[in-house]
N, C-alpha and C positions, 0 to 999 in steps of 0.2 A: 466546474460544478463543485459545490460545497457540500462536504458529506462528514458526518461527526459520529463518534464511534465510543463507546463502553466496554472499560472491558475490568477484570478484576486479576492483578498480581496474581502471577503462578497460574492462570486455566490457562486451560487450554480454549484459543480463538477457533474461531469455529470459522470454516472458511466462507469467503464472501467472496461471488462471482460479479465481474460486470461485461459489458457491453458496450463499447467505446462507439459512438456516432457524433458528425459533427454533420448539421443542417439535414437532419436523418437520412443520410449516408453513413455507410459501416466505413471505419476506419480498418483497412488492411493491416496488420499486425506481423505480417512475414519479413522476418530480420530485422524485425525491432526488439531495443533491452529494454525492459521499464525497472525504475526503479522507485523505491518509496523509504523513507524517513522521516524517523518522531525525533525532534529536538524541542528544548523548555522554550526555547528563543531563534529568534533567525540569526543563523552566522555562528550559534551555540554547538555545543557538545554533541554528538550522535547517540541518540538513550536506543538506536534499533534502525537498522539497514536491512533491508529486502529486495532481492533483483529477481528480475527473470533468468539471469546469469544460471546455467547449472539448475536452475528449477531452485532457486537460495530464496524461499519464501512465497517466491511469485511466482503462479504457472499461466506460460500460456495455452489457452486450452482449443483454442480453435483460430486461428490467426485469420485467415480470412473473411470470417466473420464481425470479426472486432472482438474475441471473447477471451477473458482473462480471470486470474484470479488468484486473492492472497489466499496460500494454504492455510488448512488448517497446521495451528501450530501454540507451542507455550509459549508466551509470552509474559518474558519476566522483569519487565522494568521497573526503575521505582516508580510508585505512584506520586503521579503527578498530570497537570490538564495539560499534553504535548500537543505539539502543531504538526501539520503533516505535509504531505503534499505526494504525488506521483506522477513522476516523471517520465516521459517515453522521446526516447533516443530512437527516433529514424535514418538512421546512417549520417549519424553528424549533425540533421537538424530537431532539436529539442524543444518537447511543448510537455508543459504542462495544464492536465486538464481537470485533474482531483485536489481537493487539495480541504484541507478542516483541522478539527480538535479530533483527537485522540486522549479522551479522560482513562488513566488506569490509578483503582482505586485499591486502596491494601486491601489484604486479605483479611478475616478474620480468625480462621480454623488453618489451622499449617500440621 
């Protein structure tokens, strides 16, 4: 799924839940890590890392369901249109099912 996001240097992101189904079937999420990163390029610099790890950006909020979600949180990278993607680590086997632009644009009031 393709999914592109707005956000503006220094707010704070407002959390976005989803729903993970594949052939509308919930996807079980018990002992799965997901993770997600914005870089300018593929194979690039990391401008922002968030895992389910410890609750580090991404919570899971109902595993059985499929239900997850990045917190709300400040997010302070430079601005620029990053690439993204979300990864979910089921015991060694990994898929990717999200994945877009993450435009973060300067601020103007500091």
């Amino acid at each position: 799924m393709s999914l592109n996001f707005s956000h503006i240097k220094g707010d704070t992101f407002e959390a976005v839940n989803f729903e993970i189904k594949i052939d509308n079937v919930v996807v079980d999420l018990t002992d799965t890590i997901i993770r997600m990163q914005l870089r300018k390029e593929y194979g690039g610099v990391v401008a922002l890392s968030l895992t389910s790890v410890a609750n580090a950006g991404i919570t899971i909020t109902d595993a059985v369901n499929g239900l997850f979600k990045i917190n709300e949180q400040v997010i302070n990278a430079d601005a620029y249109n990053y690439i993204y993607d979300i990864q979910f680590d089921f015991d060694g086997v990994i898929k990717t099912y999200i994945s877009g632009n993450f435009l973060i644009k300067n601020d103007v009031t500091r």
